[in-house]
Residue frames relative to the residue before (quaternion, step in Angstrom):
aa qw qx qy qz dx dy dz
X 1.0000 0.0000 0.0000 0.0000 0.00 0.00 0.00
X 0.5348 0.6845 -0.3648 0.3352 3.34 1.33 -1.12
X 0.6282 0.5667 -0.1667 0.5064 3.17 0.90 -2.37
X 0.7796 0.2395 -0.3205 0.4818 4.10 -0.42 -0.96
X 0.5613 0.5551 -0.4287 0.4394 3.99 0.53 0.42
X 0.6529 0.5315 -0.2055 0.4991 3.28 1.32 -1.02
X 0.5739 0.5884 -0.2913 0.4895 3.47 1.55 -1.10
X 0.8850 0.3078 -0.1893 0.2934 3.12 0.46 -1.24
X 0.4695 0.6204 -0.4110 0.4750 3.18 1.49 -0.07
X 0.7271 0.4989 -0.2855 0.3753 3.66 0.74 -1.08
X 0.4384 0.7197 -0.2360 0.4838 3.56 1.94 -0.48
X 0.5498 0.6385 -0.2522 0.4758 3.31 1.37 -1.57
X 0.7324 0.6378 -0.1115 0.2106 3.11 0.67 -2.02
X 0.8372 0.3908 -0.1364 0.3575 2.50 1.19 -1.39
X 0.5525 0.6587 -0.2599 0.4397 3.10 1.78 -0.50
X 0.6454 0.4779 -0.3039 0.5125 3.29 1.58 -0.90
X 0.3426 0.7314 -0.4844 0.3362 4.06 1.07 0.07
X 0.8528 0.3331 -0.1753 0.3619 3.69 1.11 -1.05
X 0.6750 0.3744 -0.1313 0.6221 2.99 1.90 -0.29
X 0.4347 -0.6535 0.4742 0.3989 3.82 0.36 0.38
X 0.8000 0.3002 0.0436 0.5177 3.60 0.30 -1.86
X 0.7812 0.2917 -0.4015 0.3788 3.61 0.48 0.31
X 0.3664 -0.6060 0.7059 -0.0130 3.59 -1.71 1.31
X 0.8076 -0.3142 0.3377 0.3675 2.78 -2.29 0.71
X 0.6546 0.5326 -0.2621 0.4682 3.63 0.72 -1.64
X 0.5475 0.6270 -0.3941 0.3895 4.05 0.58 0.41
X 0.4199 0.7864 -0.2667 0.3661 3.16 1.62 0.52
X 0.0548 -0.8559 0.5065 -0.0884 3.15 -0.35 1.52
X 0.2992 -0.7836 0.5432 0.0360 3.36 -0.58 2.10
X 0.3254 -0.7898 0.5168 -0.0560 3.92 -0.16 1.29
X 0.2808 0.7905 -0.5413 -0.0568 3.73 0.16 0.36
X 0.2198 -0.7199 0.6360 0.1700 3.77 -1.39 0.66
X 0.5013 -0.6368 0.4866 0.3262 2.99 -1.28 -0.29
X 0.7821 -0.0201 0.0350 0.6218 3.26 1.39 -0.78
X 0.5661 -0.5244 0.5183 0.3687 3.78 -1.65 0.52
X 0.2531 0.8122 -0.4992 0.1648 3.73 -0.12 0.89
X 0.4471 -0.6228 0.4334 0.4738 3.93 -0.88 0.24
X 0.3940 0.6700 -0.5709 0.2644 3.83 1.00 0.14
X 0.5875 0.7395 -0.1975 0.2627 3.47 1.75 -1.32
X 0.6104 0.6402 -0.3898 0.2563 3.24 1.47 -1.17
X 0.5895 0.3588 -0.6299 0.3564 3.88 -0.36 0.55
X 0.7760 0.4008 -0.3535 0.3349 3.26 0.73 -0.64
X 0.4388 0.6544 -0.3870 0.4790 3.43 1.30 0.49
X 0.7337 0.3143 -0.2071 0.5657 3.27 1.19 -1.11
X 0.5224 0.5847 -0.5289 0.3248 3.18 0.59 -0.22
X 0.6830 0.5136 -0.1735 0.4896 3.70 1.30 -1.10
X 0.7792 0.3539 -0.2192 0.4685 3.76 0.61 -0.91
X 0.6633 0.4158 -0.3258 0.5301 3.62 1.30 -0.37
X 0.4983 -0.7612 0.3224 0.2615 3.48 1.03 0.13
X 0.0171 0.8591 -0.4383 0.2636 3.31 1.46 0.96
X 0.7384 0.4944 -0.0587 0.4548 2.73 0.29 -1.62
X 0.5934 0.5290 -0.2770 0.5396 4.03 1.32 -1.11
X 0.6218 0.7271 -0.1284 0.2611 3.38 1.32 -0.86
X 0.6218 0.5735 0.0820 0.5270 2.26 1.86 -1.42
X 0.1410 -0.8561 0.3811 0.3195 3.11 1.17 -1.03
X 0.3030 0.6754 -0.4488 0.5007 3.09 1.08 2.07
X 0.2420 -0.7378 0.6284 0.0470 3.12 -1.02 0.82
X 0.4226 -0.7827 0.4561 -0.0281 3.57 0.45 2.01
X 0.0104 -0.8401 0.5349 -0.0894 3.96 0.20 0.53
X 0.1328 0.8200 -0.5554 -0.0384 4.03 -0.13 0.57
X 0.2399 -0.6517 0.7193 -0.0158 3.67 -1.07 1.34
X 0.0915 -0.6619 0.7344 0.1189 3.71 -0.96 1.04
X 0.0903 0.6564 -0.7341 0.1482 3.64 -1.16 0.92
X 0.2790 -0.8711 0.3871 -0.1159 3.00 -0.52 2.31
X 0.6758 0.3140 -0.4598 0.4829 2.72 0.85 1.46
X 0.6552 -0.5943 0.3257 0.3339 4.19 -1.09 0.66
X 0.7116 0.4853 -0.2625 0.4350 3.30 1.18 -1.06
X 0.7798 0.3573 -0.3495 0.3770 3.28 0.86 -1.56
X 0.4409 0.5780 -0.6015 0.3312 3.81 1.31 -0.07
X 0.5096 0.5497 -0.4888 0.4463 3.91 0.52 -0.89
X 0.7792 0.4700 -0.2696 0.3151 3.26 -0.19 -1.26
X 0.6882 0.4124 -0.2505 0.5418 3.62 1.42 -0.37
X 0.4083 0.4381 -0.4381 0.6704 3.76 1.51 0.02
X 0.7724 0.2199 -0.4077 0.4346 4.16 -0.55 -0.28
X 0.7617 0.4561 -0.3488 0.3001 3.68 0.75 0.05
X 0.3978 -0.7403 0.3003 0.4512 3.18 2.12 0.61
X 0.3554 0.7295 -0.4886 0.3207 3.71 1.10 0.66
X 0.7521 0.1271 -0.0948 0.6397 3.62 1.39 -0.18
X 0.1903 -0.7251 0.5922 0.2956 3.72 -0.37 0.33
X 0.7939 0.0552 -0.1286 0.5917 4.32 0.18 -0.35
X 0.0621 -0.6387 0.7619 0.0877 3.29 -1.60 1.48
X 0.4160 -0.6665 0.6162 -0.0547 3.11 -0.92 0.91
X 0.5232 0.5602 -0.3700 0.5249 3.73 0.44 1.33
X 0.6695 -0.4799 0.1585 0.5444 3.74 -1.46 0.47
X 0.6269 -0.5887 0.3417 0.3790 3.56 -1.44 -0.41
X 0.4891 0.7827 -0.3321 0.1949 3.19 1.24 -0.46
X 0.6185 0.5713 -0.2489 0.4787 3.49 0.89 -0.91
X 0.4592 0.7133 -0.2341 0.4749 3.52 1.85 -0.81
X 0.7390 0.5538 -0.0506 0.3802 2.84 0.69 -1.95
X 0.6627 0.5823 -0.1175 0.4560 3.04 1.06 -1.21
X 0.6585 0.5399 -0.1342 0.5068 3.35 1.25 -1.27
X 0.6756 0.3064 -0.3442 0.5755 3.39 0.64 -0.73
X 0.6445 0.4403 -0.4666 0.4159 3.75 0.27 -0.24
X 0.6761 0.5133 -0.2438 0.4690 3.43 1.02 0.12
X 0.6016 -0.5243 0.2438 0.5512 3.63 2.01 0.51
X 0.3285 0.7607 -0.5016 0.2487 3.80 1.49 -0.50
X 0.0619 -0.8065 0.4847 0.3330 3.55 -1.34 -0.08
X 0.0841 0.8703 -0.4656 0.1372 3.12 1.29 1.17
X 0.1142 0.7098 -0.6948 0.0190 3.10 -2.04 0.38
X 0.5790 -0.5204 0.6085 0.1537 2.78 -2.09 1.34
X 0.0966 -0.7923 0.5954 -0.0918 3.30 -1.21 1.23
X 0.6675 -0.4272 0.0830 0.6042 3.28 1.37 0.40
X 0.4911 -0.6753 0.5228 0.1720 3.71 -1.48 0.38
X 0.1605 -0.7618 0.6117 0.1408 3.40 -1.78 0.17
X 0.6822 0.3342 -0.1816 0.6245 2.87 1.20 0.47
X 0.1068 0.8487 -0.5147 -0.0585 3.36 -0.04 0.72
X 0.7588 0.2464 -0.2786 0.5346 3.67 0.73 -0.01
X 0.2549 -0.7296 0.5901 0.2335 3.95 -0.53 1.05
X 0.2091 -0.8064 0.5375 -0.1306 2.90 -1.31 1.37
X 0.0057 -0.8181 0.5225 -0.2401 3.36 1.39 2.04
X 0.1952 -0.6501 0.7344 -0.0070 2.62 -1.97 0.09
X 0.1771 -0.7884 0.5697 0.1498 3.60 -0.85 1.00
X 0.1561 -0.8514 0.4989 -0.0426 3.75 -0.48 1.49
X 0.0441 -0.8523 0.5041 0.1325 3.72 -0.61 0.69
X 0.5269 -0.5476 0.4350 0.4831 3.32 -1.50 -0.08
X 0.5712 -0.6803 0.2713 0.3706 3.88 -0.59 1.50
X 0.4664 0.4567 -0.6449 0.3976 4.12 0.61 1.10
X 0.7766 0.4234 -0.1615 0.4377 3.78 1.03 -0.06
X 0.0035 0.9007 -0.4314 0.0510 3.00 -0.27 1.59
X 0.7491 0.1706 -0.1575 0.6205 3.45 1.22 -0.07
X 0.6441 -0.6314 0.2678 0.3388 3.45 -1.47 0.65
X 0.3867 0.6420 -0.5430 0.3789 3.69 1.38 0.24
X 0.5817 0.7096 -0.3032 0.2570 3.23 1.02 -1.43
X 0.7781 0.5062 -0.1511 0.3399 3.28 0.85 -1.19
X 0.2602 0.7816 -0.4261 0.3740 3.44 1.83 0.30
X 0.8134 0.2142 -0.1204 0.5273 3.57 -0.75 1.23
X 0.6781 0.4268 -0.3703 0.4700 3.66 0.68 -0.73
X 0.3260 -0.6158 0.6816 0.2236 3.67 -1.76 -0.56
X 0.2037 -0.8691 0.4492 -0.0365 2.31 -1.32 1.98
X 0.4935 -0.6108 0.5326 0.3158 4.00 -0.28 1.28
X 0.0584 0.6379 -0.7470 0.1780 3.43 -1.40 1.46
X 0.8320 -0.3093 0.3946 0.2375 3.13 -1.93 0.65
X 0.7980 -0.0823 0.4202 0.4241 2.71 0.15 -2.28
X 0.4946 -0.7285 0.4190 0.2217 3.40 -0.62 0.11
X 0.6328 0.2924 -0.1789 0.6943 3.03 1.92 -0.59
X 0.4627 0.6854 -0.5056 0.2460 3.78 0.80 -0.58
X 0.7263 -0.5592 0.3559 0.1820 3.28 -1.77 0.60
X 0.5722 0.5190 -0.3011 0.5591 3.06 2.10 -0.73
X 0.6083 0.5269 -0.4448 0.3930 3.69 1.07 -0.90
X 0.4981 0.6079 -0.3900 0.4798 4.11 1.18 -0.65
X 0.7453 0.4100 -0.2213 0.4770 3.52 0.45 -1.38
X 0.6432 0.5046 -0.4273 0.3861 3.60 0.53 -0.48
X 0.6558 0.6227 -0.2677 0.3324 3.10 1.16 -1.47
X 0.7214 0.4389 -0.2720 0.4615 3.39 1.09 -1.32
X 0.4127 0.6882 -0.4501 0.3919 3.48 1.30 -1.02
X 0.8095 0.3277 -0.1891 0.4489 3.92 0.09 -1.84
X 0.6711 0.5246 -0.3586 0.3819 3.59 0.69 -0.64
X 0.5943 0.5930 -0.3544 0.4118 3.57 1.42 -0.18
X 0.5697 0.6021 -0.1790 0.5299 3.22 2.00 -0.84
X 0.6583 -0.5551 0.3954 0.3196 3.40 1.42 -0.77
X 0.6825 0.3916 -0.1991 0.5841 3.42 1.39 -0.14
X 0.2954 -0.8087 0.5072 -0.0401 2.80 -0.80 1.40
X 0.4394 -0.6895 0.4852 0.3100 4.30 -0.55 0.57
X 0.8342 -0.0728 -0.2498 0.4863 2.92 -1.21 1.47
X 0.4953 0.4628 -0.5507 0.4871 3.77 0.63 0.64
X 0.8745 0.2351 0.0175 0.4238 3.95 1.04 -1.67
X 0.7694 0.0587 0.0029 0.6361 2.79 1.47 -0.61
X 0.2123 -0.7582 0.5432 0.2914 3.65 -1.58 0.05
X 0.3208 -0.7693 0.4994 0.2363 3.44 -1.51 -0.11
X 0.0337 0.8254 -0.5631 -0.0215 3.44 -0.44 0.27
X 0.5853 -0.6054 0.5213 0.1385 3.36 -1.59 1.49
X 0.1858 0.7800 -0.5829 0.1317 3.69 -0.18 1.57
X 0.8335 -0.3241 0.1929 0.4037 3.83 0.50 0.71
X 0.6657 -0.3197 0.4866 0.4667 3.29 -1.70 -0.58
X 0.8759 -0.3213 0.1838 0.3095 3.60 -1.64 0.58
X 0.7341 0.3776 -0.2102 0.5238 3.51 0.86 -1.53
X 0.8114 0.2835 -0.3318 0.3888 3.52 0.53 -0.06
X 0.6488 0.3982 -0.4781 0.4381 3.36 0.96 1.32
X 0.2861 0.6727 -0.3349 0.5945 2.83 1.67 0.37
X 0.6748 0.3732 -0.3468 0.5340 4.00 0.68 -1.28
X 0.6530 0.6170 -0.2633 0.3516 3.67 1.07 -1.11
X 0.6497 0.2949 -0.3401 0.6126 3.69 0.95 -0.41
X 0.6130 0.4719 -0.5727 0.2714 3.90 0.10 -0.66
X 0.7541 0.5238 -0.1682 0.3587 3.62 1.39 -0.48
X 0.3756 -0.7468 0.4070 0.3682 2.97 2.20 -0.10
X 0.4968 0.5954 -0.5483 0.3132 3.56 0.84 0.32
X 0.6794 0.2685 -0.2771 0.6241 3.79 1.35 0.57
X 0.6668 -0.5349 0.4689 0.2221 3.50 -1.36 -0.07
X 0.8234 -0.0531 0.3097 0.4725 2.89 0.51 -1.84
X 0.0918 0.8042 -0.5864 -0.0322 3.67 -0.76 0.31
X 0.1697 -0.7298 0.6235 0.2234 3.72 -1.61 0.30
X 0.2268 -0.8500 0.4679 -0.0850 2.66 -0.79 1.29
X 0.5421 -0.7040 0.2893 0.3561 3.79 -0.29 0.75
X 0.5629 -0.6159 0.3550 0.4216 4.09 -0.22 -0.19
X 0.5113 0.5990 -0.3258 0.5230 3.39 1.15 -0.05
X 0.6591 0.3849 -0.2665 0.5886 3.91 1.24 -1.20
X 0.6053 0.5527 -0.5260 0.2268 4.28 0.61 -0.46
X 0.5334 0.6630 -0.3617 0.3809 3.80 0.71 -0.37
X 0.7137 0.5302 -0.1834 0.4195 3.17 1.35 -1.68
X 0.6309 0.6147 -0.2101 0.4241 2.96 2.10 -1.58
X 0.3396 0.8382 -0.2258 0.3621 3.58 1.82 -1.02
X 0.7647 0.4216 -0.0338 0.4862 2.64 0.36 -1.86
X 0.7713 0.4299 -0.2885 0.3703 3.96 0.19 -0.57
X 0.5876 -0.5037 0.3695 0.5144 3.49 1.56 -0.50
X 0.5232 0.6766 -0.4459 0.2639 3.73 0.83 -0.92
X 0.4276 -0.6612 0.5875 0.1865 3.76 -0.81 0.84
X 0.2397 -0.6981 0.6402 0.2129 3.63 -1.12 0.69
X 0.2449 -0.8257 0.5030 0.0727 3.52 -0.62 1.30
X 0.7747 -0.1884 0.0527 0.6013 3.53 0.80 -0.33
X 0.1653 -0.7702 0.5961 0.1553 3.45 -1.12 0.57
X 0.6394 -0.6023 0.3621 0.3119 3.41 -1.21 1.80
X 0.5833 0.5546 -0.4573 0.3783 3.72 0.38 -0.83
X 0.8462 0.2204 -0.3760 0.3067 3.56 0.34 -0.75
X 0.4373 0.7752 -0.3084 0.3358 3.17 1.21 0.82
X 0.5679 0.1186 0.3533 0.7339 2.87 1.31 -2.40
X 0.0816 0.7327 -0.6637 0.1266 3.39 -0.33 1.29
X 0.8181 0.1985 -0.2009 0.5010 3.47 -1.00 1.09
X 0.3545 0.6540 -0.6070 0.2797 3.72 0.26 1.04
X 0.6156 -0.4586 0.5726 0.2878 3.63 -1.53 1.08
X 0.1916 0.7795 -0.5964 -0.0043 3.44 -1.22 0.57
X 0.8222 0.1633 -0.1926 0.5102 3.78 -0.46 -0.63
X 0.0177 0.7717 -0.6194 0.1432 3.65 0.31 1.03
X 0.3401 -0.7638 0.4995 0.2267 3.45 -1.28 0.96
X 0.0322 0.9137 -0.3932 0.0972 4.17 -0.03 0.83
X 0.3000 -0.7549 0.5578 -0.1699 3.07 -0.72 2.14
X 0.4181 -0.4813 0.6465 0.4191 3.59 -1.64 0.44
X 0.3155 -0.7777 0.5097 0.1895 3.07 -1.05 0.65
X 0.5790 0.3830 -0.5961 0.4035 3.25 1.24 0.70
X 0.2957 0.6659 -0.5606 0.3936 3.51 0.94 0.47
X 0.7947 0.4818 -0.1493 0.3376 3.36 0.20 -1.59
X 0.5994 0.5495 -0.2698 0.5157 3.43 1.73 -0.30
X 0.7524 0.3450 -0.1589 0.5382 3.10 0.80 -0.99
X 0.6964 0.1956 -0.2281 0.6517 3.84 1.39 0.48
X 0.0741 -0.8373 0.5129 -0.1742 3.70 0.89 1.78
X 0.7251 0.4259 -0.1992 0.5031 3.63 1.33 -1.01
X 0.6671 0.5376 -0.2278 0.4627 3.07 1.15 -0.43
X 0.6503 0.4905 -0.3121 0.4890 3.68 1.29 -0.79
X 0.6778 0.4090 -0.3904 0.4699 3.50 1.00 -0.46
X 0.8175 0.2088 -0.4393 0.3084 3.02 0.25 -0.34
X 0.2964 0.6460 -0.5958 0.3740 3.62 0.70 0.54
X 0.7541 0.4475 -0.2209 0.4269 3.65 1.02 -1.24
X 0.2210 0.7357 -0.3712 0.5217 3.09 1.94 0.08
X 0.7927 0.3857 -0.1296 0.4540 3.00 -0.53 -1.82
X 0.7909 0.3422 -0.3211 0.3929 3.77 0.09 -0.97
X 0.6268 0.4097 -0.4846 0.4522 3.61 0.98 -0.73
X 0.7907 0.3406 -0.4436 0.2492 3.70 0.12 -0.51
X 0.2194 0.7468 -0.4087 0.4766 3.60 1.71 0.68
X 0.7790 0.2955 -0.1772 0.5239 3.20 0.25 -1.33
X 0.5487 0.6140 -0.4151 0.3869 4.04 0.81 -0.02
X 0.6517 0.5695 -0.1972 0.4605 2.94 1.07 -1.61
X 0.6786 0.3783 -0.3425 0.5283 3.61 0.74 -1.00
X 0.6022 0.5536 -0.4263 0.3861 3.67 0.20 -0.50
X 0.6202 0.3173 -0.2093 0.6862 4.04 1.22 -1.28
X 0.9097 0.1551 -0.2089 0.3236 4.16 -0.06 0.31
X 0.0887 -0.9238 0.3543 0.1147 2.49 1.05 1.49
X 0.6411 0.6557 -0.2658 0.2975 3.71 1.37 -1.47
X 0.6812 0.5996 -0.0038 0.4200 2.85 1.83 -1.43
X 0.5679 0.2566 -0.2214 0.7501 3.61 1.74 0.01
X 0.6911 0.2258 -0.5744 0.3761 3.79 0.46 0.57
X 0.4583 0.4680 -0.5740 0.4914 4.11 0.95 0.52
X 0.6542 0.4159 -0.4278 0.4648 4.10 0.43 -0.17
X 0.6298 0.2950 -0.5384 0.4758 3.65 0.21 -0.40
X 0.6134 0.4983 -0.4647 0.3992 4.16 0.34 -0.88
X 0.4730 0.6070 -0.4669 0.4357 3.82 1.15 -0.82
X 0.8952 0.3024 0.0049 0.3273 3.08 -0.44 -1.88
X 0.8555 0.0901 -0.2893 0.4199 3.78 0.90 -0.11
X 0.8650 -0.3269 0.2260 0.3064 3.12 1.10 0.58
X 0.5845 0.7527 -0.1626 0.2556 3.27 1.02 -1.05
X 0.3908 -0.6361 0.5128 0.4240 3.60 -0.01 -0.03
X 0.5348 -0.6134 0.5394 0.2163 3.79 -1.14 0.87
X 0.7239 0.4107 -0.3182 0.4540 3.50 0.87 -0.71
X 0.5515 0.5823 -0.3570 0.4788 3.60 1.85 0.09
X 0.8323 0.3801 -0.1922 0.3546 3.50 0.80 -1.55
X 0.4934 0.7269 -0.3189 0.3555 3.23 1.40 -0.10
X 0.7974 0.0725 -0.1647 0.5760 3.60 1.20 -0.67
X 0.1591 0.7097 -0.4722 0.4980 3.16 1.40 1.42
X 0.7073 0.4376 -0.1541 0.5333 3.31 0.76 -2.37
X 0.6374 0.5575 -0.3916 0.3599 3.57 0.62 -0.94
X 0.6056 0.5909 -0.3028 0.4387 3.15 0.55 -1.66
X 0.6643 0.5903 -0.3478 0.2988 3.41 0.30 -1.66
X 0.8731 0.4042 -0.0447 0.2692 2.57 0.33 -1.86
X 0.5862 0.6208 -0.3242 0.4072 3.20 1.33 -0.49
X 0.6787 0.5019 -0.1839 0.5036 3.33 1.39 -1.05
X 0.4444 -0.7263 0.3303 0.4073 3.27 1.03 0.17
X 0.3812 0.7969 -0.4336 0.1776 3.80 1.08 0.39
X 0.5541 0.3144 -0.2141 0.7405 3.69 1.44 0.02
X 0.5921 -0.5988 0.4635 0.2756 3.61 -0.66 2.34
X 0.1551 -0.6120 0.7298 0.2622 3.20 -1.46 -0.24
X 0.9110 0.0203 -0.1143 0.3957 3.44 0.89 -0.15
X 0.4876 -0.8156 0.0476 0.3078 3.42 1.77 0.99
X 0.0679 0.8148 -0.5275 0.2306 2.94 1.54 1.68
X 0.3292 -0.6920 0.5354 0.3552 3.36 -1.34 -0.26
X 0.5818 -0.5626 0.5204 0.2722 3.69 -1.21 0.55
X 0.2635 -0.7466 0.6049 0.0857 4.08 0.28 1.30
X 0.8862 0.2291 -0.2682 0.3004 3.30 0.24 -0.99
X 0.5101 0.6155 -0.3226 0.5069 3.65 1.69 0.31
X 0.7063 0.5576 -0.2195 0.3768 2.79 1.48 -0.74
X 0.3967 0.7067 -0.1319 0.5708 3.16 2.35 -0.83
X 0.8374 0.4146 -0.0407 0.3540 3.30 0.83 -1.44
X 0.5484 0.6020 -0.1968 0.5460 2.97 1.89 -0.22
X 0.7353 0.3295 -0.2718 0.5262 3.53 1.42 -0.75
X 0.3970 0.6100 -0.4639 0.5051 3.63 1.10 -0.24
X 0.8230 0.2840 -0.2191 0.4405 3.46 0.25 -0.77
X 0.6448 0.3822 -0.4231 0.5091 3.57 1.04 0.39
X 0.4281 0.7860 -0.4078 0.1806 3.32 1.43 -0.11
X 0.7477 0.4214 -0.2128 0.4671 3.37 0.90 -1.19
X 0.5856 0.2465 -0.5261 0.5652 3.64 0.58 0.84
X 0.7770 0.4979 -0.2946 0.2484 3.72 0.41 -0.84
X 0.7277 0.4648 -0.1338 0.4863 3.36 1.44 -0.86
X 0.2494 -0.7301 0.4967 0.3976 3.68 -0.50 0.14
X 0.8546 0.0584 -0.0905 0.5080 3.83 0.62 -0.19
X 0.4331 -0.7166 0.3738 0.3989 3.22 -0.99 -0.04
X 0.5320 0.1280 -0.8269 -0.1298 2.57 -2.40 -0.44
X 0.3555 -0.7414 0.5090 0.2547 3.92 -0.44 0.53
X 0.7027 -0.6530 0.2185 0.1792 3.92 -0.86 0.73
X 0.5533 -0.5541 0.3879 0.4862 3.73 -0.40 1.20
X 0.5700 -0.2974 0.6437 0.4151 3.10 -1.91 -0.40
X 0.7196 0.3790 -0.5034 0.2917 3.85 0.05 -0.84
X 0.6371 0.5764 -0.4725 0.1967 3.71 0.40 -0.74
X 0.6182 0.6463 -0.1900 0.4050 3.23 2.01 0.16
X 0.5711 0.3306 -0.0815 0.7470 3.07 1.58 -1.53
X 0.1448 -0.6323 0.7511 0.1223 2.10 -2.43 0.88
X 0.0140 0.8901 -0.4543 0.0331 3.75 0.48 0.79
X 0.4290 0.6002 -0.5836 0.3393 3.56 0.80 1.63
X 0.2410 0.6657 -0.4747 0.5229 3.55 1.38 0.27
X 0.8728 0.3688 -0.0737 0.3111 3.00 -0.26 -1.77
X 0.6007 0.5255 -0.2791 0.5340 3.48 1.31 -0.55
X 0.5392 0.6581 -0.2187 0.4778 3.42 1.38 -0.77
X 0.7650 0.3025 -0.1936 0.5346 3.43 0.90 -1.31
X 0.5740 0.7160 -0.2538 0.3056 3.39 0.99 -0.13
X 0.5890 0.6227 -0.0476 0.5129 2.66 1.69 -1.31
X 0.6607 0.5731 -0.1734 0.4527 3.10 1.31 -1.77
X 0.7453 0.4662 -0.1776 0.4423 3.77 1.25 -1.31
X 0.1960 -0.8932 0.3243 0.2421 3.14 1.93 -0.22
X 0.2467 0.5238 -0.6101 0.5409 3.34 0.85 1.84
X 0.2189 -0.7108 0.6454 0.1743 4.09 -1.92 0.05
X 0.5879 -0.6283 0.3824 0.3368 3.19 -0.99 1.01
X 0.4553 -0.6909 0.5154 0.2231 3.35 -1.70 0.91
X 0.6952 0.3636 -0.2757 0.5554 3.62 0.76 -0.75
């Protein structure tokens, strides 16, 4: 016992050599839901060594689905999920003590895809449609997406909870669904299989908060040095991809897979439009715009709640400060 104490203390040591204040216990469990180019800061944060920088040890758990990832952020089973806010939202209205600490994604950038007998959203009357989640931000956006068309859930259509991307994707090439939304990063892949693009959220909902990074916030209190610089590490992630561009579309092909001749004017695209942060602010008014539209199942009356009763963005103002750049949003 003596001897593996001695090991592990001297382990401590050595890690703390580059960082004064950080220890083995600087470990930061990261959970997604899926391998996507929405990921790339949090790729780079890890392969460019941001995160080493920091003196963090960047951990990533993929748990394919929005809610139960929530459910593993309030059970201290992950300390940052990294996904939309809603499920967030939802939680804290449910006694949660969650909180948004900034975003990487501020504008969600879906798409509604079908199996190729279905080309518009009338089409989809009667059928079932393959979602994420049940609580996920895309299941909100779909909803409003079809209800603008006139169809209404479980009057016109149904929905059902089939996974992460590739396996609703397996679900429409078989027509055992209708319809899916899918992220911009999957439409190339989608491209490629035949799947028709039936409507695209922007002209629907333009400007909605999405990848947002979210902690217990008594976590984040009682690890103040540690949340900034985590936000450290990711804001200068998201810089790096913004100045390399060629060089963070071979890492998303690296890390999820993707064909190179896809993620490249994906990353471009992304990045140019400003849809991957440049400096992990959050979108207020997407963010504003996202609960309004969960209001009228989630709330019992109006005026419905700021963005702050959600965010906490003194972390983030903190690490900003520290990198000595100023937020854009």
């Amino acid at each position: 016992m003596k001897t593996k104490a001695s090991v592990t203390i001297i382990g401590c040591l050595i890690a703390c050599l580059s960082f004064s204040f950080a220890c083995a216990a600087d470990r930061v469990i990261i959970g997604n839901v899926s391998r996507t180019v929405e990921q790339l800061p949090n790729y780079a944060a890890t392969d460019k060594g941001f995160f080493a920088q920091e003196g963090i040890q960047g951990d990533v758990v993929l748990i394919g689905s929005t809610d139960t990832l929530i459910q593993a952020l309030i059970a201290g089973q992950v300390q940052v999920a990294i996904v939309d806010p809603s499920a967030a939202i939802n939680a804290v209205e449910r006694g949660a003590s969650l909180k948004i600490i900034g975003g990487t994604v501020p504008i969600a950038a879906y798409t509604l895809v079908g199996c190729p007998k279905y080309k518009t959203i009338k089409d989809l009357k009667g059928t079932t449609v393959g979602v994420v989640s049940l609580v996920s931000g895309s299941t909100i956006f779909l909803r409003e997406m079809l209800k603008a068309e006139g169809l209404e859930l479980n009057r016109d259509y149904s929905i059902i909870q089939n996974g992460p991307t590739t396996q609703r994707l397996a679900s429409l090439k078989a027509c055992n669904t209708s319809a899916t939304m899918i992220l911009g990063g999957d439409l190339p892949r989608s491209r490629e299989l035949g799947f028709p693009e039936i409507a695209r959220l922007h002209d629907y909902i333009p400007n909605l908060q999405f990848h947002s990074l979210i902690v217990d916030g008594r976590w984040a209190e009682s690890n103040n040095q540690l949340t900034v610089r985590y936000l450290k590490a990711m804001v200068r992630a998201m810089q790096w991809a913004h100045a390399n561009r060629e060089q963070a579309a071979d890492l998303v092909t690296k890390r999820t897979g993707i064909p190179i001749k896809f993620t490249r004017a994906t990353v471009d695209e992304y990045l140019s439009q400003g849809i991957i942060s440049r400096d992990g602010s959050v979108n207020r008014e997407g963010f504003q715009r996202l609960i309004d539209l969960m209001g009228e199942r989630l709330f019992k009356s109006r005026p419905y709640p700021a963005p702050e009763k959600y965010l906490d963005l003194s972390y983030l103002r903190r690490a900003q400060q520290e990198l000595g750049i100023s937020a854009g949003r």
